[in-house]
N, C-alpha and C positions, 0 to 999 in steps of 0.2 A: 455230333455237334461239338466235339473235344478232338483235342490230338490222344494218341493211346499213347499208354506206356507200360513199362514192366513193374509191377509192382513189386514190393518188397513180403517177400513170405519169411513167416515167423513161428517160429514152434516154441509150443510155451518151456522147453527144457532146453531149447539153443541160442545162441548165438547172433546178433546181427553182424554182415558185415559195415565197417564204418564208411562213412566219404570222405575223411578227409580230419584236418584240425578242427576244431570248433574255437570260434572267438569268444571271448567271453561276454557274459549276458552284461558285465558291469558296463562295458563300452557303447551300451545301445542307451540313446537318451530316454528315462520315463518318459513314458503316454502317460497324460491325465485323462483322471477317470472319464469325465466330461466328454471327450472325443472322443468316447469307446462309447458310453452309455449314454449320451445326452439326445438331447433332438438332433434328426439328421438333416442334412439340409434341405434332401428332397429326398422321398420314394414313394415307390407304384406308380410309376409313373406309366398310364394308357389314355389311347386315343380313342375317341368317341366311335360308336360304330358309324355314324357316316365321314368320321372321318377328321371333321373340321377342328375339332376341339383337342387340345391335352391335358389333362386333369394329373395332382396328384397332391401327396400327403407333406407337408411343410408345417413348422412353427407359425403361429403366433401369438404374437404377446407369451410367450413361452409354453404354449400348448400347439399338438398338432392337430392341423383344422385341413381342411379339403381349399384346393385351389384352382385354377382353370385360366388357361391361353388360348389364344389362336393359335395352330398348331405353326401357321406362317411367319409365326412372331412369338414363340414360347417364351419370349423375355419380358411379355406384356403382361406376366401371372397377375389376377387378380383371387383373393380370399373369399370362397365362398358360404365358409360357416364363423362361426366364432363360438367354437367349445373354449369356455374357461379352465373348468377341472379336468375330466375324463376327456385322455385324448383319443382322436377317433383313429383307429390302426387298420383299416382295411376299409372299403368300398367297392361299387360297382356302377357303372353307367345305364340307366335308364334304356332300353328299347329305340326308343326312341330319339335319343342325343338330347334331350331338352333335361335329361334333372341326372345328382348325383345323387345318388343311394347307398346308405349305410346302416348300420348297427351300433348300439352304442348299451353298455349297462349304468347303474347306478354303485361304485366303488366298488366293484369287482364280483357284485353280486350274481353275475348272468342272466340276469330277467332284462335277456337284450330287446328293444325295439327298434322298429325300423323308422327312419326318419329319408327326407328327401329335400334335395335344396336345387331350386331352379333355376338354372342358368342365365335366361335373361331377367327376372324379376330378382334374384337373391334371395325370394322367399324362401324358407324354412320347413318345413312341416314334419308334424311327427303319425308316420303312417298308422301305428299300431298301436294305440295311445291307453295302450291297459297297463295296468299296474299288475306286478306278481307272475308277468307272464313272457314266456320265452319265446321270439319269433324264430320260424325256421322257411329261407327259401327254397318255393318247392319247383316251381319252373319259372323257367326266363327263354322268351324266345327273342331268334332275330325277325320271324315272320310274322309276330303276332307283338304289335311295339305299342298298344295302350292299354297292359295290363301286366299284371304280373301273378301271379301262384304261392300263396306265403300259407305258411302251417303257424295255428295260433291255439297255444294250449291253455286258455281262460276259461273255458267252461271246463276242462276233468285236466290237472297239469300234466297226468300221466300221457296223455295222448294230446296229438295236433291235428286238429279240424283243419279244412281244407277250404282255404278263401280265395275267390278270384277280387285283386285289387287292380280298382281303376287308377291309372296314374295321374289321371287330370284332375278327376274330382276327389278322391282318395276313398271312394265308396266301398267297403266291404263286402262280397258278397257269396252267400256260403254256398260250395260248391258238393263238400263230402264230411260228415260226421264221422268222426273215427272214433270206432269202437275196438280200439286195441290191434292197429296194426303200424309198426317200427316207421315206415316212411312207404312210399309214392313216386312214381317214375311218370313225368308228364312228356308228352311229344312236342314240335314244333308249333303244333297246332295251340296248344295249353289244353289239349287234352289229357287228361289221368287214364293213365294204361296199364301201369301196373300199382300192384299193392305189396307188401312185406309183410304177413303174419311170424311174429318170433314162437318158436317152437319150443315145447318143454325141453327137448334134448339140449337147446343153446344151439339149434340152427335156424333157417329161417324156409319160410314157404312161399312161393308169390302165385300172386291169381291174377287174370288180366281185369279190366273194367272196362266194360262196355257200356251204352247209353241206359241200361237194365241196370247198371250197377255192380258191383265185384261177385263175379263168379265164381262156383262152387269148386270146380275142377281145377286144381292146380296148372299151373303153367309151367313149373318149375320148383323144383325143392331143393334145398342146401342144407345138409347134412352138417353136424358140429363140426368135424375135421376140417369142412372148408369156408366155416361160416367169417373168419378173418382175411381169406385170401378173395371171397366171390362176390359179385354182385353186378347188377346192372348200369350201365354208365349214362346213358341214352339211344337216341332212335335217329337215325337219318330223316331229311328233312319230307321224303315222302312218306315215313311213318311204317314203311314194311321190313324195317331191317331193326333189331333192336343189338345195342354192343355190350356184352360181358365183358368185364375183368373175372376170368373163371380158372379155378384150381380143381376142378372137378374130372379126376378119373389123370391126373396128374401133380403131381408135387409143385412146381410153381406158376404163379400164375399165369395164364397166355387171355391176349387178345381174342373175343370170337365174337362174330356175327351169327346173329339165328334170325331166321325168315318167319317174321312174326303169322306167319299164316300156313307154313307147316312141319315150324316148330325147327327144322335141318340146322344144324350149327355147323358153323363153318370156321378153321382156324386162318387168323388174319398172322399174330404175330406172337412166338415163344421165343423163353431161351433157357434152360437147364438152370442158371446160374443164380436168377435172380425173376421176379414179380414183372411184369410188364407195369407201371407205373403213369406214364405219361403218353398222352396222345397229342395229335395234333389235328385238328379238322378243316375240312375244307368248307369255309362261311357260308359256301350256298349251298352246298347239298346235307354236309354235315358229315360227311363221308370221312374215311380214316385216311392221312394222308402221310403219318408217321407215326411210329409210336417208340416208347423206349423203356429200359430199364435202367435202374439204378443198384451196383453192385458196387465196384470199387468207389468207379464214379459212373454218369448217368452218361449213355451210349443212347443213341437215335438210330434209328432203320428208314431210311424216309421209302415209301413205296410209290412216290408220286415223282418220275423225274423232275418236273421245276423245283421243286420242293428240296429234293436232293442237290441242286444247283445251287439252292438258294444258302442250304445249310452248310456247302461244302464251302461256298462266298466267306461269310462271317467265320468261316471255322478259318480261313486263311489269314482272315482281315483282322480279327480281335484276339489276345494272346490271352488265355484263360478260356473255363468256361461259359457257356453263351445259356438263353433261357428268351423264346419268344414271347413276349407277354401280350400284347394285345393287336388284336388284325381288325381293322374296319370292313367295314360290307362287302367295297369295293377290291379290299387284298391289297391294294398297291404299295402301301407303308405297314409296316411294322414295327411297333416297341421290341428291344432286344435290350436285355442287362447282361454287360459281359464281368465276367466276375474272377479277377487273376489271384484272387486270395493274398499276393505280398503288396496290392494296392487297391484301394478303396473299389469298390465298385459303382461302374459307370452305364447310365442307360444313354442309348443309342437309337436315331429315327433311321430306320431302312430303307430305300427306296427301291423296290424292286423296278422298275421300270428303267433305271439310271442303274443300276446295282450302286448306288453309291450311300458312304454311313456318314453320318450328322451328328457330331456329340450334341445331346442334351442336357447334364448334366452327372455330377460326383455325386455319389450320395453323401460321402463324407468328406467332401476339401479338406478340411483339415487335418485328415490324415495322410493326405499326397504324399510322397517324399518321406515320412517315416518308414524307418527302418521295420516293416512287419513283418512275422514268419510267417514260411509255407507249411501247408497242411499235406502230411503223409499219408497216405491209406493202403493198410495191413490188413495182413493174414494172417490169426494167429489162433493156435492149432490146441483146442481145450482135452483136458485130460481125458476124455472117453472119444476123443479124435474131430468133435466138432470145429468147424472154421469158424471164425468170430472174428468177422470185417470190424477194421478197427479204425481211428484217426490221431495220429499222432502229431504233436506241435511242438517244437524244444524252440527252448530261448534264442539261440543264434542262428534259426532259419533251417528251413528244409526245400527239398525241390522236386520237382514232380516223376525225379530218376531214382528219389531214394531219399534214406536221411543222412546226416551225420552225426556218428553216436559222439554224444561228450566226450571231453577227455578225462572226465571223471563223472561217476555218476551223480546225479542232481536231485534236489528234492520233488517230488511228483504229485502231482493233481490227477486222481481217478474222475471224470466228470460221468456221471451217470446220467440217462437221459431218462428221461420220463415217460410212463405209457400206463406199465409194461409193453403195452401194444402199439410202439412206434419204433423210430430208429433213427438214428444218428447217421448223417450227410457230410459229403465233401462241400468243404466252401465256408466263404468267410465266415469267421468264427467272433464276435466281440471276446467272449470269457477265454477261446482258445487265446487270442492275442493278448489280452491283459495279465492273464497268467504266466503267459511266455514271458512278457515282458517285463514281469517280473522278479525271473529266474526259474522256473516251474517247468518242467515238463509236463505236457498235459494229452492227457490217452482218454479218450472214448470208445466204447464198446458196446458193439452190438450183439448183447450175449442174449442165450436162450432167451424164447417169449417175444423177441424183437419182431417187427412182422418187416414186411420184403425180400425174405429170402425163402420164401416155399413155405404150407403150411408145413410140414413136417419137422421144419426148424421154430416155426411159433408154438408148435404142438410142444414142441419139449420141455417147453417151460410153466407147461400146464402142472397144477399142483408144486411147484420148483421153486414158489416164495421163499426166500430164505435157504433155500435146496441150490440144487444145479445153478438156478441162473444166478443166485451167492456164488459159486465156485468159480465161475467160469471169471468173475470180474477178482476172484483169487489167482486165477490162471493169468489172468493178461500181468498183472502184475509182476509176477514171480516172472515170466518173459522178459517182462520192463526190466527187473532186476537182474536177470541173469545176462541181458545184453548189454549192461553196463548203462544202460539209462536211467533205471532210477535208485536211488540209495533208500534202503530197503527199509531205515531207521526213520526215515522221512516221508511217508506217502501220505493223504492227505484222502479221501472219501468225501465226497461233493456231490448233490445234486437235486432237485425240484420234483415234487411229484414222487413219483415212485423209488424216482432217482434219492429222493430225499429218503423214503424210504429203506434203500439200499445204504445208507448213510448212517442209520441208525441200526441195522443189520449187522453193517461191520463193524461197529463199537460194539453191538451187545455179544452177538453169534461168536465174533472173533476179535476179541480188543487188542490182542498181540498183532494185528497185521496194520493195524491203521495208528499214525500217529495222534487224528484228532479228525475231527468230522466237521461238515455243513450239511444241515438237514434245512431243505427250503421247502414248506409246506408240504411234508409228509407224511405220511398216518403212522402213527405209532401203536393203534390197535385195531386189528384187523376184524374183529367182533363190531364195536362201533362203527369204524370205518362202513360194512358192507348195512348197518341198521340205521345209516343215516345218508345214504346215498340220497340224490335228489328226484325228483317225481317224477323227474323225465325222461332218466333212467330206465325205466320200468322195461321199455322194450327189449333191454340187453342185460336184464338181470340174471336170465338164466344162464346165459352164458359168461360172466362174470364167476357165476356158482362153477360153472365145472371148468372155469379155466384157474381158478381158487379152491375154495370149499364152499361146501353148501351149508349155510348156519342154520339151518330146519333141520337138518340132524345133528345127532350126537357124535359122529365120527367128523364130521364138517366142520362143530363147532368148538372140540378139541383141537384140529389143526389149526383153526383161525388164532386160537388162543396159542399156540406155541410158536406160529409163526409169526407175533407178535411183539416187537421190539418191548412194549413195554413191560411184560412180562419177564424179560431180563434183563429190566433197566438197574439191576446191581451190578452187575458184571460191567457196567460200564467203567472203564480207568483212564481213557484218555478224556483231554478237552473236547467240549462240543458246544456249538453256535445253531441256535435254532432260529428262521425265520418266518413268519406265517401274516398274513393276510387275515384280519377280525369276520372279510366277511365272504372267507371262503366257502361256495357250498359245493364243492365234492371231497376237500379234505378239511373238514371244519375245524376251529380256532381249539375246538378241546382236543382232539388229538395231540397240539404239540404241548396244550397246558396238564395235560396226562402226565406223558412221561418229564416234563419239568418237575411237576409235584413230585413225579415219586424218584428224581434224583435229588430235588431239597431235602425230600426226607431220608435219602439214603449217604445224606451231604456229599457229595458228588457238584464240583463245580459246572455250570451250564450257563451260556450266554441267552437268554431270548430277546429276540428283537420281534416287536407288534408294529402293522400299520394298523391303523383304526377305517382308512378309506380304501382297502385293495383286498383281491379274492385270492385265486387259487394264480400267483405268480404279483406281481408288482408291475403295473401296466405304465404309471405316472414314473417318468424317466428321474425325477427328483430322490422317488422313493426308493427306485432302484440304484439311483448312485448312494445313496445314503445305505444301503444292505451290503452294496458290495465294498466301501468305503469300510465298514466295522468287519468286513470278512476278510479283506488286505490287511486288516492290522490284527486281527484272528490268526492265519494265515504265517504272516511273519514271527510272530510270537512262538510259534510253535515248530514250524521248517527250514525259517530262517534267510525267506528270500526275502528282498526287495517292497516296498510298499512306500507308496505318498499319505502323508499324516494323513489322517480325518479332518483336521483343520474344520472350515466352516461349511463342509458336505452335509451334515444332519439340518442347517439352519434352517430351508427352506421345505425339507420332507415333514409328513407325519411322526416319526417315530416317534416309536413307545418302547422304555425297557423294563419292563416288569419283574426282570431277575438277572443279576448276573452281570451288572455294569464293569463291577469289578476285577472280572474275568478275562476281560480285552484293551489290552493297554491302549490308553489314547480314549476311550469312549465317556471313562464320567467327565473329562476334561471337556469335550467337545458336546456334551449333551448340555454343560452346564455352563462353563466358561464364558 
């Protein structure tokens, strides 16, 4: 679904070749923050499964709420919810085409519920109407459209009971009490077929379910090694084929088909390089009709020739990469978001019958015509020889044959991503483009622990807290600087989650490599952190333990503490900006009020910045231009690039600053002024 090209390979102790001059970052006009971060004008945009309808996510009254056209006339959008605060960032369409279905929490808390808004009435409802409890969708069919399959963990929060919900009347009705197994694989039918027991090792076990109820005799066991690469995807629509994403008895993941009745697995689709990631199905049978991985960038196999026609159509038609998003019953249209990274991204109606495309809209108009960079993706080669897919963005644009290195080296943004167990993607970037254009080079790394490149690569990073996958983000670096991209005096360490954890790693582990950090909701003690996990948790705890430490023992619970930022928060000597969410519960508000206290008491200057209404990230766009607003003037202060005041960016968010106003030019002016 892309054109290929040759990427750029990088070895962390060589050289890149250049492209060319670089013009300088000062001649490209500031983006406000606003048009990077703010509401977009429309996304997600998918069409109903019969068809008729276009739904998607849009402002109002300055929140994003759910919307709905005739697909004949998508300029007729009318609003079908009206959230005030918490906007609603994701949905799905009803079975049946009659209601839009969502999730939504209370300020960031994740005790999501499901609610539903009906198409012809605009009624509202809220399907799951418990307090303190987390909904999880567990089936949705196309064959079976007045009912739905939802996990609700109100009676033990460790586990999710199994309900079949009516969509008309909203009736609950219990289907399977879980007594401690991880999740559930329903068929077309909304039958429950398989189960997930998590295993002391940190693998997993699964048993089928029959009308007797979950069976004794395993079906299938996954071992630790493969418990982040494997698992069950679904069933064809006659119910005898079930599909793996499986790393079993190979290093990355491949496609396979097993004959649910005797058991034969059959490989559909591998590739050495990278995880098979994406599938594509055919709506009536259910059958695989493409699948693909994502390595540099995301490559498709289509196995279905129209399929292949279709994908090779759009790969001609639209300049960037493409992304199917939604197919009605009948196949004939399709949602496609083509995504060229140096302009906004645009969804498109397909019509396979005409082969012809139909803009529907920008996501972000406002950005048309700006001068954006293009996103790079590397290879770069870490000191014990591992490759670490990487994404590079410079200020004056890159292009998909390569970059062009500065004519002098530049101050740099490490963006670290968050997981441990995920990974960082080609394509548009908001923080990659803000940064650029701010003057910043900006490198993301998918170092050890990342998953989609073979267990044997997430394996590495087991025990590697502060270890290896530290180094490796020392490696790309030292690459950065040795290829004359980034000045070595100026790096900067960034990132959310883990990423944020990495953040405060490389100020304590190594203060000499980073000039100043951003730590955005990251645990600063890993003792706390894993004795304060949430209840829901509980199915992946083991595995958590051996891909960390185990704090039930003495040796487990030594390493937690030494791989613990706070524990060397003396060492700290550059500037650092803390941001956290009141009412995170996977990295709670005392981790980042930990290591504040114990650099007040070590007087060590530190910015914290509190929302009072947001969890583990900053979901309210206000809030989020108000964190990145004090971290552009963080940023500046310290590297020396570019930044637009604070101005009156904090007016409308929550913030809170508890310590440290002082610390970030421009912030008590703008809190207080």
């Amino acid at each position: 679904m892309r054109r290929m090209f040759t990427p750029v390979t990088a070895m962390c102790a060589g050289t890149a070749d250049g492209g060319g001059a670089a013009t300088s970052h000062n001649e490209v006009p500031l983006i406000e923050r606003e048009r990077l971060f703010g509401n977009p004008h429309r996304a997600q945009g998918r069409l109903s499964p019969d068809g008729r309808w276009l739904a998607w996510i849009a402002p109002l009254e300055g929140v994003l709420n759910l919307w709905v056209a005739p697909i004949d006339h998508p300029d007729q959008g009318r609003a079908m919810t009206a959230e005030q605060v918490r906007p609603i960032r994701s949905y799905f369409w009803s079975p049946d085409s009659q209601a839009l279905l969502y999730v939504n929490d209370t300020g960031g808390d994740e005790n999501f519920r499901l609610f539903g808004v009906n198409i012809d009435s605009g009624e509202t409802r809220t399907l799951t109407p418990f307090k303190e409890t987390r909904v999880q969708i567990i089936g949705i069919s196309r064959l079976v459209r007045d009912r739905l399959l939802v996990g609700i963990n109100n009676r033990d929060p460790r586990w999710h009971d199994v309900y079949s919900l009516d969509l008309a009347s909203g009736e609950l009705t219990l289907v399977l009490e879980n007594e401690g197994y991880a999740g559930f694989i329903a068929d077309e039918h909304l039958e429950l077929r398989l189960a997930a027991q998590p295993r002391e090792d940190g693998g997993e076990t699964y048993f089928r379910i029959t009308a007797n109820g979950i069976e004794d005799e395993p079906f299938a066991t996954i071992g630790f090694e493969d418990s982040a690469n494997t698992g069950p995807i679904g069933f064809t629509r006659d119910g005898n084929t079930v599909y793996w994403i499986d790393s079993r008895e190979r290093d990355t993941a491949a496609l396979m088909a097993q004959d649910w009745h005797s058991g034969e697995l059959r490989l559909i689709g591998h590739s050495p390089r990278a995880d098979v990631t994406g599938i594509l199905l055919d709506p009536v049978s259910d059958e695989v009709q493409a699948w693909a991985i994502d390595y540099l960038r995301t490559e498709w196999t289509a196995l279905d020739d129209t399929i292949a026609a279709d994908l090779a159509f759009l790969e001609g038609e639209l300049k960037g990469d493409i992304s199917v998003t939604s197919r009605p019953d009948d196949d004939r249209r399709w949602t496609v978001v083509n995504d060229p990274v140096t302009a906004p991204a645009e969804t498109w109606l397909y019509d396979r019958d005409t082969r012809t495309l139909t803009s529907l809209y920008i996501s972000r108009p406002e950005l048309s015509g700006e001068q954006l960079a293009g996103m790079t993706p590397l290879e770069i080669t870490a000191r014990d020889g591992k490759t670490l897919v990487s994404y590079l963005t410079l200020p004056e644009g890159s292009d998909a044959d390569g970059f062009r290195r500065p004519t002098s080296p530049l101050p740099m943004v490490l963006l670290v991503h968050g997981g441990p167990w995920a990974r960082d993607s080609y394509g548009s970037n908001a923080y990659h483009q803000w940064l650029a254009n701010r003057g910043y080079a900006v490198l993301s790394v998918n170092y050890r622990g990342s998953t989609g490149f073979g267990k044997r690569f997430t394996g590495a990073g087991d025990g590697e807290w502060a270890g290896a996958m530290h180094n490796d983000l020392l490696d790309a670096v030292a690459w950065a600087v040795e290829a004359g991209i980034a000045d070595a005096e100026r790096v900067a360490i960034m990132g959310g989650s883990y990423g944020g954890y990495a953040a405060l790693v490389g100020l304590t582990f190594t203060p000499e490599q980073f000039a100043c950090g951003v730590d955005i909701v990251g645990p600063s003690n890993l003792e706390t952190l894993l004795s304060t996990i949430p209840p829901y948790w509980e199915a992946g705890k083991r595995q958590m333990y051996r891909r960390m430490a185990d704090p039930e023992t003495e040796e487990g619970a030594a390493w937690l503490k030494e791989r613990s930022p706070l524990t060397h928060a003396g060492q700290i000597s550059q500037p650092l900006l803390i941001g956290q969410g009141a009412n995170d519960p996977r990295v709670k508000q005392a981790e980042s009020d930990q290591i504040v206290d114990a650099m007040k008491a070590n007087g060590i200057p530190v910015t914290y910045v509190l929302f009072p209404d947001e969890g583990h990230g900053f979901a309210r766009p206000v809030n989020n231009i108000a964190f990145n607003a004090v971290t552009e003037a963080f940023l500046a202060e310290t590297l020396g690039g570019r930044f637009e005041p604070i101005g009156e960016a904090l007016k409308t968010s929550s913030i809170q600053v508890p310590h440290g106003v002082e610390y970030t030019p421009g912030l008590d002016e703008a809190l207080n002024g």
